[in-house]
PyMOL Python script that loads the backbone (N, CA, C, O; Angstrom):
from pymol import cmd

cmd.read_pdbstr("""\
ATOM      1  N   UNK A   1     144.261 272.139-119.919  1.00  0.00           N
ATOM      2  CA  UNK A   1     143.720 273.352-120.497  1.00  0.00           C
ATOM      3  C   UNK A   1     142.857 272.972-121.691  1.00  0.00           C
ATOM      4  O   UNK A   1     143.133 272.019-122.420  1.00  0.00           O
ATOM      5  N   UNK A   2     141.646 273.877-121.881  1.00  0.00           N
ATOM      6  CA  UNK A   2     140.861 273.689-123.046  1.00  0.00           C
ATOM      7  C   UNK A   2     141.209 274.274-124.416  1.00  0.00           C
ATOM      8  O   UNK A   2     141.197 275.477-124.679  1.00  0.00           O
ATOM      9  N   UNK A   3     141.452 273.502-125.073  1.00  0.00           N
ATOM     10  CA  UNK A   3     142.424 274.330-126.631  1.00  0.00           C
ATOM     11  C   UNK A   3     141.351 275.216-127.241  1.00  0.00           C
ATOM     12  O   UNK A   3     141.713 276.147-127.961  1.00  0.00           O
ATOM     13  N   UNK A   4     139.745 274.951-126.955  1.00  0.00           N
ATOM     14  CA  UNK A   4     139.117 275.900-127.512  1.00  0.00           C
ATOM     15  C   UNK A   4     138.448 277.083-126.430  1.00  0.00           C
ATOM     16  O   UNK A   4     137.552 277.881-126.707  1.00  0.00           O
ATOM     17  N   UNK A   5     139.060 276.959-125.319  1.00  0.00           N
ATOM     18  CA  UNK A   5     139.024 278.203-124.150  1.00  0.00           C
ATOM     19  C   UNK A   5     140.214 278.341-123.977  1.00  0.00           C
ATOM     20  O   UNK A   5     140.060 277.842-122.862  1.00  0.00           O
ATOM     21  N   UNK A   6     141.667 278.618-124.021  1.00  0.00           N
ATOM     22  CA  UNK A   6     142.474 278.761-123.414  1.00  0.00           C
ATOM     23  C   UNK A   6     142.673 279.328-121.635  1.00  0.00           C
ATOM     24  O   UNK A   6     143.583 279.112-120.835  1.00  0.00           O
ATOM     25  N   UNK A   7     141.233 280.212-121.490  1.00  0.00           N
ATOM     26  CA  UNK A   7     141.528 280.720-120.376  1.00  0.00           C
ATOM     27  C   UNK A   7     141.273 280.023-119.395  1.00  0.00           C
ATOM     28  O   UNK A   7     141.795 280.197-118.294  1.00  0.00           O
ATOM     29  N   UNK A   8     140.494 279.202-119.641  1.00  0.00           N
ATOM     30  CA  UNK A   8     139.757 277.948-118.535  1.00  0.00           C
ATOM     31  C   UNK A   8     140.828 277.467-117.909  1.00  0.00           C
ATOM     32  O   UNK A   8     141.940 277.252-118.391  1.00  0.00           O
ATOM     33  N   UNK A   9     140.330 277.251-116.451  1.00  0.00           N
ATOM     34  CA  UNK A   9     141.369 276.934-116.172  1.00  0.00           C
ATOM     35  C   UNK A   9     141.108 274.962-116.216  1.00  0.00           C
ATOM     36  O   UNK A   9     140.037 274.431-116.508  1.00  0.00           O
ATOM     37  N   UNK A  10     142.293 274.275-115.874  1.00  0.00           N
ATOM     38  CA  UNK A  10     142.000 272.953-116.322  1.00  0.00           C
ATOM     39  C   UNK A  10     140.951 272.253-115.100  1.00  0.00           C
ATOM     40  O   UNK A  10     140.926 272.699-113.953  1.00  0.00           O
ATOM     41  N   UNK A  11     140.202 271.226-115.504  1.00  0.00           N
ATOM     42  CA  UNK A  11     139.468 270.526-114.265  1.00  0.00           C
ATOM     43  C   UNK A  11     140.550 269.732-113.144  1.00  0.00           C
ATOM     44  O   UNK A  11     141.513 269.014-113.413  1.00  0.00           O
ATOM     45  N   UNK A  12     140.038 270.125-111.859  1.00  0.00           N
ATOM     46  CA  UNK A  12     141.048 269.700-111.370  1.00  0.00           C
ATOM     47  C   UNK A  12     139.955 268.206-110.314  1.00  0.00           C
ATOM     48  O   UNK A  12     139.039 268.434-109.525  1.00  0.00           O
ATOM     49  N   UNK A  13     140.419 267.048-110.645  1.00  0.00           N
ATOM     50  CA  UNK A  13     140.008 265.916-109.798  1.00  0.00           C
ATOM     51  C   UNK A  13     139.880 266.454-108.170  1.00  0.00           C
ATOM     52  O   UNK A  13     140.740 266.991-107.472  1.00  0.00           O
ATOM     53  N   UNK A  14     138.492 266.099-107.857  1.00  0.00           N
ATOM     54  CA  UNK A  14     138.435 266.090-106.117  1.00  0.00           C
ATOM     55  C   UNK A  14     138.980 264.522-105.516  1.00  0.00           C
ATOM     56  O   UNK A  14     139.290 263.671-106.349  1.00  0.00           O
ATOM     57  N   UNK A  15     139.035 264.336-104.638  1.00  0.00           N
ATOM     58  CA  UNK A  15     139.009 263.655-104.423  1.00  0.00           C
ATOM     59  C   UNK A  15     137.473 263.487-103.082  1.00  0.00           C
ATOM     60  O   UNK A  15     137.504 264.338-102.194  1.00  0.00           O
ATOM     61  N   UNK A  16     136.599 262.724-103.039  1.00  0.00           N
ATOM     62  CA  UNK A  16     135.478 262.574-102.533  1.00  0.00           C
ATOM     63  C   UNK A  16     135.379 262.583-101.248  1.00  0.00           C
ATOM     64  O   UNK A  16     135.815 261.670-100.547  1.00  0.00           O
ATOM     65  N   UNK A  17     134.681 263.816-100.717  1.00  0.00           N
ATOM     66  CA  UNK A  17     134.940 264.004 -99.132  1.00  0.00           C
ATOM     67  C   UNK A  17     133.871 263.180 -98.412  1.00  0.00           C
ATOM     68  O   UNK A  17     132.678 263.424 -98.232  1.00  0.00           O
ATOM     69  N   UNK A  18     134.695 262.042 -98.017  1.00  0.00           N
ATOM     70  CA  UNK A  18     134.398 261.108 -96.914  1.00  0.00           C
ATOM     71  C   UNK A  18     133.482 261.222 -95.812  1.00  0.00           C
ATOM     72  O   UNK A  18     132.463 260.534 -95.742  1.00  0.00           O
ATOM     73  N   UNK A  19     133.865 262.191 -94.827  1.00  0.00           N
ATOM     74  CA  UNK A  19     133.150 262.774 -94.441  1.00  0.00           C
ATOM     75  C   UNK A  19     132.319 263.132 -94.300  1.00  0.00           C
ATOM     76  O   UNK A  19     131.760 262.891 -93.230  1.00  0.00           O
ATOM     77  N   UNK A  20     131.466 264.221 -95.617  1.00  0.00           N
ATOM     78  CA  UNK A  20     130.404 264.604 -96.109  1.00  0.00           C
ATOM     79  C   UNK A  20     129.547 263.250 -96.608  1.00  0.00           C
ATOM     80  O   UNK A  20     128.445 263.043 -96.099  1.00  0.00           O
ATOM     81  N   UNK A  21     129.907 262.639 -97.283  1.00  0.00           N
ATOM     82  CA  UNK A  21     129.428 261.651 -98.115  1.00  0.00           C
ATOM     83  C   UNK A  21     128.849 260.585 -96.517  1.00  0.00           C
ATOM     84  O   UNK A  21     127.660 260.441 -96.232  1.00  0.00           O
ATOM     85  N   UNK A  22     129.587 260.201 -95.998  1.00  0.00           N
ATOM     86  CA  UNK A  22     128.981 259.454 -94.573  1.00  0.00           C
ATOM     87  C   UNK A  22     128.243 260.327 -94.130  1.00  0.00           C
ATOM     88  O   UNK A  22     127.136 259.795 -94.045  1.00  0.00           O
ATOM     89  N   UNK A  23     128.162 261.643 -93.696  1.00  0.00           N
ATOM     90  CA  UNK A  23     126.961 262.197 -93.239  1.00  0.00           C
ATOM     91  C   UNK A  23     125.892 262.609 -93.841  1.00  0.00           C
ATOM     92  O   UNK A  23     125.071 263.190 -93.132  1.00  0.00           O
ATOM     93  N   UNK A  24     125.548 262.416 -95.469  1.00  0.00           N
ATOM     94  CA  UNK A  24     124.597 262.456 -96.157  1.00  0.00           C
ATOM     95  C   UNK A  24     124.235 261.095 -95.881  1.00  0.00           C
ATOM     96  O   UNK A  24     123.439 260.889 -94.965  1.00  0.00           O
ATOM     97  N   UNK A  25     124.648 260.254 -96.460  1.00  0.00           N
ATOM     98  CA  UNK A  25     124.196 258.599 -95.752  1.00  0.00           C
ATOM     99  C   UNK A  25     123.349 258.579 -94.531  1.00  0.00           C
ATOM    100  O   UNK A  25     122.273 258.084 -94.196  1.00  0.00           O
ATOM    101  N   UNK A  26     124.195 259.256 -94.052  1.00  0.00           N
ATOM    102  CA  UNK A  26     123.433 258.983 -92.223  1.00  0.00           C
ATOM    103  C   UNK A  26     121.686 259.619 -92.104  1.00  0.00           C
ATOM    104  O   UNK A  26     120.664 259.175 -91.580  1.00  0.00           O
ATOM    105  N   UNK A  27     121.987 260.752 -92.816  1.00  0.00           N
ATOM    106  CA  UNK A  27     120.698 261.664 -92.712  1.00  0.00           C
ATOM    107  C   UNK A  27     119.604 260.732 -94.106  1.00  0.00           C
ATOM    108  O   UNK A  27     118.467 260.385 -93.786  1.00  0.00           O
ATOM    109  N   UNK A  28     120.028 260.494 -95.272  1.00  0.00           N
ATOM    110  CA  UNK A  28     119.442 259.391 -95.531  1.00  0.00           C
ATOM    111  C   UNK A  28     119.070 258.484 -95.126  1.00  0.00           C
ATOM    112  O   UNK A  28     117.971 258.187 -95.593  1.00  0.00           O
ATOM    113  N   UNK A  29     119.496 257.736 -94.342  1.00  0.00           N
ATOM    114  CA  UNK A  29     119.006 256.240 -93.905  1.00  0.00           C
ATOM    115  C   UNK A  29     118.096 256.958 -92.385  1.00  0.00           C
ATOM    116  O   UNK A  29     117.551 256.049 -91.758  1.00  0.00           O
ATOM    117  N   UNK A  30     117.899 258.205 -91.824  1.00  0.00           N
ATOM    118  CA  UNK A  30     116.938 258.417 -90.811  1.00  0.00           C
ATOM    119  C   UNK A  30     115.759 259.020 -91.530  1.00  0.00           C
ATOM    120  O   UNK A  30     114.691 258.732 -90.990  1.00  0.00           O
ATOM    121  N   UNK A  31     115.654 259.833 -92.679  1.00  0.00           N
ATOM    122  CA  UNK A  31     114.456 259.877 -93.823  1.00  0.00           C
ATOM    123  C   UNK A  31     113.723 258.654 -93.668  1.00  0.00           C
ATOM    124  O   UNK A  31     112.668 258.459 -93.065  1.00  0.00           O
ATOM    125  N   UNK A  32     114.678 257.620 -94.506  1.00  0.00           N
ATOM    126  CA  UNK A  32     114.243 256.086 -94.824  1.00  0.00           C
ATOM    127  C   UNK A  32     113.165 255.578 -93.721  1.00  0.00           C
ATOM    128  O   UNK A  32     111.976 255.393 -93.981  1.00  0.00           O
ATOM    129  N   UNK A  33     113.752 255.385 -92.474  1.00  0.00           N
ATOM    130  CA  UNK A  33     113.320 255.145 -91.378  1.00  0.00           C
ATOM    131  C   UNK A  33     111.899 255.812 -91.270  1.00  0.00           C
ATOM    132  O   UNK A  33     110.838 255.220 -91.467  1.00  0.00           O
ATOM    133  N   UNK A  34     112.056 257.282 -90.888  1.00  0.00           N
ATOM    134  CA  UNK A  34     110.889 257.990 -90.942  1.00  0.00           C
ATOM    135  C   UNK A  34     109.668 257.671 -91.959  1.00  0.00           C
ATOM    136  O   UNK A  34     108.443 257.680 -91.837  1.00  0.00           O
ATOM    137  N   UNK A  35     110.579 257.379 -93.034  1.00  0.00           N
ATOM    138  CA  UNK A  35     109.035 257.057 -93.856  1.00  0.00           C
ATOM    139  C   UNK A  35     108.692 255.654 -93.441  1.00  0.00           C
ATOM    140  O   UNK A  35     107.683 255.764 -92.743  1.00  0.00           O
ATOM    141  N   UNK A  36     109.006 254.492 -93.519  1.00  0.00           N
ATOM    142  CA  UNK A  36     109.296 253.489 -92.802  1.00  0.00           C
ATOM    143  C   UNK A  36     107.438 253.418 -91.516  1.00  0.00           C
ATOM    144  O   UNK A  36     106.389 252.775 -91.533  1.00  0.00           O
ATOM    145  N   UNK A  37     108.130 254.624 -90.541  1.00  0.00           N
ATOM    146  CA  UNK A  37     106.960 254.742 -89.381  1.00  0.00           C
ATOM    147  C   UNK A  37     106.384 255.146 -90.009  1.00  0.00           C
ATOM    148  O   UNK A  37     105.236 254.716 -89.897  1.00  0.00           O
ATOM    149  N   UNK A  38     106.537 256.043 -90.948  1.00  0.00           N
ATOM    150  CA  UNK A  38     105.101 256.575 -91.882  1.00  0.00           C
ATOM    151  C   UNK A  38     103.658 255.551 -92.302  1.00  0.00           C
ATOM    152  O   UNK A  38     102.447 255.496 -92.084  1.00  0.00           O
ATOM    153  N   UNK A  39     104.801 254.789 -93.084  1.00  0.00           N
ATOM    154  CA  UNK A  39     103.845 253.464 -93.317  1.00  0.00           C
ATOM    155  C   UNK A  39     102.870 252.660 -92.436  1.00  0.00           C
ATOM    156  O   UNK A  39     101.662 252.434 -92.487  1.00  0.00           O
ATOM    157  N   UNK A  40     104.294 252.178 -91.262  1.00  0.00           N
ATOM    158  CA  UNK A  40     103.332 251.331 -90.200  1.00  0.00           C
ATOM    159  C   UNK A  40     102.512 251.921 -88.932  1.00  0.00           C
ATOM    160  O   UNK A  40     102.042 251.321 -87.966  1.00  0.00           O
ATOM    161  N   UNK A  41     102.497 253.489 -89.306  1.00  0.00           N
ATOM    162  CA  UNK A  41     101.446 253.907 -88.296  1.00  0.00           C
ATOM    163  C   UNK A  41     101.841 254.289 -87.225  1.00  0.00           C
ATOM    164  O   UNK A  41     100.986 254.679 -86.431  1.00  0.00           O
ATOM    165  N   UNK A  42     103.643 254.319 -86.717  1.00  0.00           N
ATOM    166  CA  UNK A  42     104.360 254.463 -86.030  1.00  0.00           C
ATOM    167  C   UNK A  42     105.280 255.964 -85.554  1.00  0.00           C
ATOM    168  O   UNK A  42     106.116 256.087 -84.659  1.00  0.00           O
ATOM    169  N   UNK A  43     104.751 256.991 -86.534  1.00  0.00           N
ATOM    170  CA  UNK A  43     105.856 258.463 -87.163  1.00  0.00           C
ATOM    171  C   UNK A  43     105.958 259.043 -85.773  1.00  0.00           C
ATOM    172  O   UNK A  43     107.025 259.334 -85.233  1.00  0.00           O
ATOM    173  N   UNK A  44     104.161 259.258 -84.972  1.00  0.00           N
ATOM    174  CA  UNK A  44     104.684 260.571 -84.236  1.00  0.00           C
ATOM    175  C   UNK A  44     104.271 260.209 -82.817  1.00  0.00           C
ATOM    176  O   UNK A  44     103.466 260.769 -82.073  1.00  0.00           O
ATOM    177  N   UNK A  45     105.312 258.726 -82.562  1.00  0.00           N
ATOM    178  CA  UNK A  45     105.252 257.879 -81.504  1.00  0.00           C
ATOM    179  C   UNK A  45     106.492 258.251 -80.666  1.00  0.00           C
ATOM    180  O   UNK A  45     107.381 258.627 -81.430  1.00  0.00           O
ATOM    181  N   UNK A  46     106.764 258.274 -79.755  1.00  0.00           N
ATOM    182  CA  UNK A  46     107.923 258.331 -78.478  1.00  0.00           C
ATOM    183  C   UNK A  46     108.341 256.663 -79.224  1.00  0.00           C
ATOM    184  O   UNK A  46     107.463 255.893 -79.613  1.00  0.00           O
ATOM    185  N   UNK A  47     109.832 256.358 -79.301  1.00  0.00           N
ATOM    186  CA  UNK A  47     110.455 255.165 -79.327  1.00  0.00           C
ATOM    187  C   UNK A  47     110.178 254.788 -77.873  1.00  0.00           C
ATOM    188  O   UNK A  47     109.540 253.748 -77.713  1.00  0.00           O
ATOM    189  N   UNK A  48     110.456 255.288 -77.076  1.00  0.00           N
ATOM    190  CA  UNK A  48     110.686 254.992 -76.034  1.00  0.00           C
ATOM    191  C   UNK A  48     109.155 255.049 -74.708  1.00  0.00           C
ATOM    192  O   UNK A  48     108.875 254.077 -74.007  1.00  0.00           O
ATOM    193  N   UNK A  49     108.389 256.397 -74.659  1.00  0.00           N
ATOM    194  CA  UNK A  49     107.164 255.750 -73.856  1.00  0.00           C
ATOM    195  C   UNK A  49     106.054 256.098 -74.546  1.00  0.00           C
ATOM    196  O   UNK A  49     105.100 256.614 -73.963  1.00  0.00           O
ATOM    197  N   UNK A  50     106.049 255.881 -75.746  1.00  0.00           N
ATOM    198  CA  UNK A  50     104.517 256.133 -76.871  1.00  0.00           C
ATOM    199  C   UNK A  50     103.947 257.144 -76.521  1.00  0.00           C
ATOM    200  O   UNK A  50     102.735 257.056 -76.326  1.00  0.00           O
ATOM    201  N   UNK A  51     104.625 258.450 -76.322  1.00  0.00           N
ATOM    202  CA  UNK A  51     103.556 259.715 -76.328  1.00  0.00           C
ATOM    203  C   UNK A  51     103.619 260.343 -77.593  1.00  0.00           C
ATOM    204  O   UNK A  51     104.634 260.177 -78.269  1.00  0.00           O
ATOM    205  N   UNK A  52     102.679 261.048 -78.020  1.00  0.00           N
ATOM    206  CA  UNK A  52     102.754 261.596 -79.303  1.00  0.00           C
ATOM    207  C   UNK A  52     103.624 262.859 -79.636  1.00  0.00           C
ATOM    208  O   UNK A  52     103.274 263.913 -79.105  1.00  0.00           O
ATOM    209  N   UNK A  53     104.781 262.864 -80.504  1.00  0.00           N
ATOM    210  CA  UNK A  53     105.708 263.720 -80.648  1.00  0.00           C
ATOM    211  C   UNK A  53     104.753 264.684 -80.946  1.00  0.00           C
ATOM    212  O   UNK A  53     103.689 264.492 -81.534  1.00  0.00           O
ATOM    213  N   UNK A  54     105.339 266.093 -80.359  1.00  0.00           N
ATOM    214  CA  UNK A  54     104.381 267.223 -80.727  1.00  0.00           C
ATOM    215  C   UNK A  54     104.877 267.946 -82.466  1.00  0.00           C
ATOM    216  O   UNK A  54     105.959 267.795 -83.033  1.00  0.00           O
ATOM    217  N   UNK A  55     103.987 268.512 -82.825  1.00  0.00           N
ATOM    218  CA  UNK A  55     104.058 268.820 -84.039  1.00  0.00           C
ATOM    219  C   UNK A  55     105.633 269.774 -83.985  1.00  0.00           C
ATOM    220  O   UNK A  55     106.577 269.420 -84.692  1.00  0.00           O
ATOM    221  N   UNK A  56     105.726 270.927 -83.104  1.00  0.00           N
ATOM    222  CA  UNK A  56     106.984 271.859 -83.219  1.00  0.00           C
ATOM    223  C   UNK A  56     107.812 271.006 -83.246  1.00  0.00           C
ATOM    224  O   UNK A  56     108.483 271.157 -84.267  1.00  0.00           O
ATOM    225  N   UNK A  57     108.170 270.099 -82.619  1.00  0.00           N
ATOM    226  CA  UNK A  57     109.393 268.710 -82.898  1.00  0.00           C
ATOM    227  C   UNK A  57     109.556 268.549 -84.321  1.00  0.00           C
ATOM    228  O   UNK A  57     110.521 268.956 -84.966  1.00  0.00           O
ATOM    229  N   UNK A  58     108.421 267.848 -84.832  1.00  0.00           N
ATOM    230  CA  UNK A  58     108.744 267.153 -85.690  1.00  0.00           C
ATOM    231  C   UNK A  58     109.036 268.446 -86.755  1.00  0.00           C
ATOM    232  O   UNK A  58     109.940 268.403 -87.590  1.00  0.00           O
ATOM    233  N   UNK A  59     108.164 269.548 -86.594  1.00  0.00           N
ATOM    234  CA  UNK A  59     108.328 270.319 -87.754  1.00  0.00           C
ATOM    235  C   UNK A  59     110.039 270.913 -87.594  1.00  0.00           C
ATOM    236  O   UNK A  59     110.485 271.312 -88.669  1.00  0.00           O
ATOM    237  N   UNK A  60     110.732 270.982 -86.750  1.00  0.00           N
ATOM    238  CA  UNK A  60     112.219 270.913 -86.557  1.00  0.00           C
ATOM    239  C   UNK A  60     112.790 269.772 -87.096  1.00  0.00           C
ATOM    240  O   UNK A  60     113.411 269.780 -88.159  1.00  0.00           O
ATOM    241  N   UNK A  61     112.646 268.996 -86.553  1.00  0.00           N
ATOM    242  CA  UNK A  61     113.259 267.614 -87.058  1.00  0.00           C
ATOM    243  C   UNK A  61     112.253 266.633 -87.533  1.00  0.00           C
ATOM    244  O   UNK A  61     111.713 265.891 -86.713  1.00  0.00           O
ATOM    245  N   UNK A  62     112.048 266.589 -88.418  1.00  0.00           N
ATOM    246  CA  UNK A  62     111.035 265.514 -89.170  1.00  0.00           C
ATOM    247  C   UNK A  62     111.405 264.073 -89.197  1.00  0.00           C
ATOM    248  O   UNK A  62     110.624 263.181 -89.528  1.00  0.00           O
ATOM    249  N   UNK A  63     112.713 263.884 -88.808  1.00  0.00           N
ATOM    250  CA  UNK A  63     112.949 262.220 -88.476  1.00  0.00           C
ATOM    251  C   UNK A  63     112.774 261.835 -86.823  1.00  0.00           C
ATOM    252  O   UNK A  63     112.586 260.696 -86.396  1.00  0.00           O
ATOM    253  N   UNK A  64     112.873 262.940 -86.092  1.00  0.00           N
ATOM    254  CA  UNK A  64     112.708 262.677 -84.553  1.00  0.00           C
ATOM    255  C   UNK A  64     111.593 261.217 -84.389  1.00  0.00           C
ATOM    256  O   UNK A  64     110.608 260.721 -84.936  1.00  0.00           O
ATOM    257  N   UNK A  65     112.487 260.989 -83.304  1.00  0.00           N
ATOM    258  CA  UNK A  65     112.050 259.421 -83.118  1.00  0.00           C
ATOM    259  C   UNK A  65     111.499 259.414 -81.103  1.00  0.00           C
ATOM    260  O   UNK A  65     111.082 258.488 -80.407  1.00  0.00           O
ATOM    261  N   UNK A  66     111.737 260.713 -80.811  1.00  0.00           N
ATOM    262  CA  UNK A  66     111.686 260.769 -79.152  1.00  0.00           C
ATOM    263  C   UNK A  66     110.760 262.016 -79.321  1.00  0.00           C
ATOM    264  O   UNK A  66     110.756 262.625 -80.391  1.00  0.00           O
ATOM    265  N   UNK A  67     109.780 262.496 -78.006  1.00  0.00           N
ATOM    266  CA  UNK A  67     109.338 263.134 -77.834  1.00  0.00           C
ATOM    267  C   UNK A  67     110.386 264.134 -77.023  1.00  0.00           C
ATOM    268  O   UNK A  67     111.457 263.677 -76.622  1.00  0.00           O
ATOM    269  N   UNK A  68     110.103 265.220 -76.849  1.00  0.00           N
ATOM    270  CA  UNK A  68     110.883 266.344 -76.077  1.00  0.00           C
ATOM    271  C   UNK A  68     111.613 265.921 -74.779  1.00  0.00           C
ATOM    272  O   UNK A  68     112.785 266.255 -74.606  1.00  0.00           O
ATOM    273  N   UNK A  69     110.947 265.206 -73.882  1.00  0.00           N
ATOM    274  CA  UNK A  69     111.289 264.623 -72.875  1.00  0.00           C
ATOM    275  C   UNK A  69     112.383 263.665 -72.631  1.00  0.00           C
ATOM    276  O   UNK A  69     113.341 263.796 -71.870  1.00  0.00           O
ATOM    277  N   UNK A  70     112.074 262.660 -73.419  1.00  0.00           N
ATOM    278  CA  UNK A  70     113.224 261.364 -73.823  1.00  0.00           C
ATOM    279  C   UNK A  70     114.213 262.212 -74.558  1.00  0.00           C
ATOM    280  O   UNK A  70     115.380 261.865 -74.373  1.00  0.00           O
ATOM    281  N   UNK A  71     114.007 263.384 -75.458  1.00  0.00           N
ATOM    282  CA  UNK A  71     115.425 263.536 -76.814  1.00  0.00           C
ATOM    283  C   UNK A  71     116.157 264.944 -75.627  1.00  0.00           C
ATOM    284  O   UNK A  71     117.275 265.405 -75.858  1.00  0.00           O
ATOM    285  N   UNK A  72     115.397 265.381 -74.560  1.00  0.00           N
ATOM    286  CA  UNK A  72     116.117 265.748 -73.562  1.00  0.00           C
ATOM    287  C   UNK A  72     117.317 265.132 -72.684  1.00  0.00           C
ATOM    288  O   UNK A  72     118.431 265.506 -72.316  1.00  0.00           O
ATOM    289  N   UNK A  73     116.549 264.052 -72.547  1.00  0.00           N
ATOM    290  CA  UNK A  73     117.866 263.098 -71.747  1.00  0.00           C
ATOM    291  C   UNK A  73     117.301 262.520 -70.869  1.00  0.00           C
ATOM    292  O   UNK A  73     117.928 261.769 -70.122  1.00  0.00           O
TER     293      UNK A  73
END
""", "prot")
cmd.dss("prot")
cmd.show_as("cartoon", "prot")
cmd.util.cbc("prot")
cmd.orient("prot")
């Protein structure tokens, strides 16, 4: 308790959700990447048969790495 708030209530320790914290990571390190192709000229390439990701893709997912076809299945 805070002696100069009494009403506060006290801070209570989280403990760091794992979870969350690995899936911010994850979505970080596919940014990374993305900028990455940014650089080498590579962003709005198919990984897989070099067609040009269409803009509605990427503007959904801005790390997409497949065109519609391939991230279909």
């Amino acid at each position: 308790m805070d002696p100069e708030h009494p009403s506060t209530p006290p801070a209570v320790e989280r403990a760091p959700d794992l979870a969350s914290l690995t899936k911010i990571e994850g979505e970080l390190a596919e940014v990374e990447r993305a900028l990455a192709r940014l650089d080498d000229g590579s962003y709005r390439t198919c990984g897989v048969c070099g067609a040009t990701i269409d803009d509605a893709r990427l503007e959904a997912d801005p790390t997409a790495t497949l065109c519609a076809d391939h991230a279909a299945g």
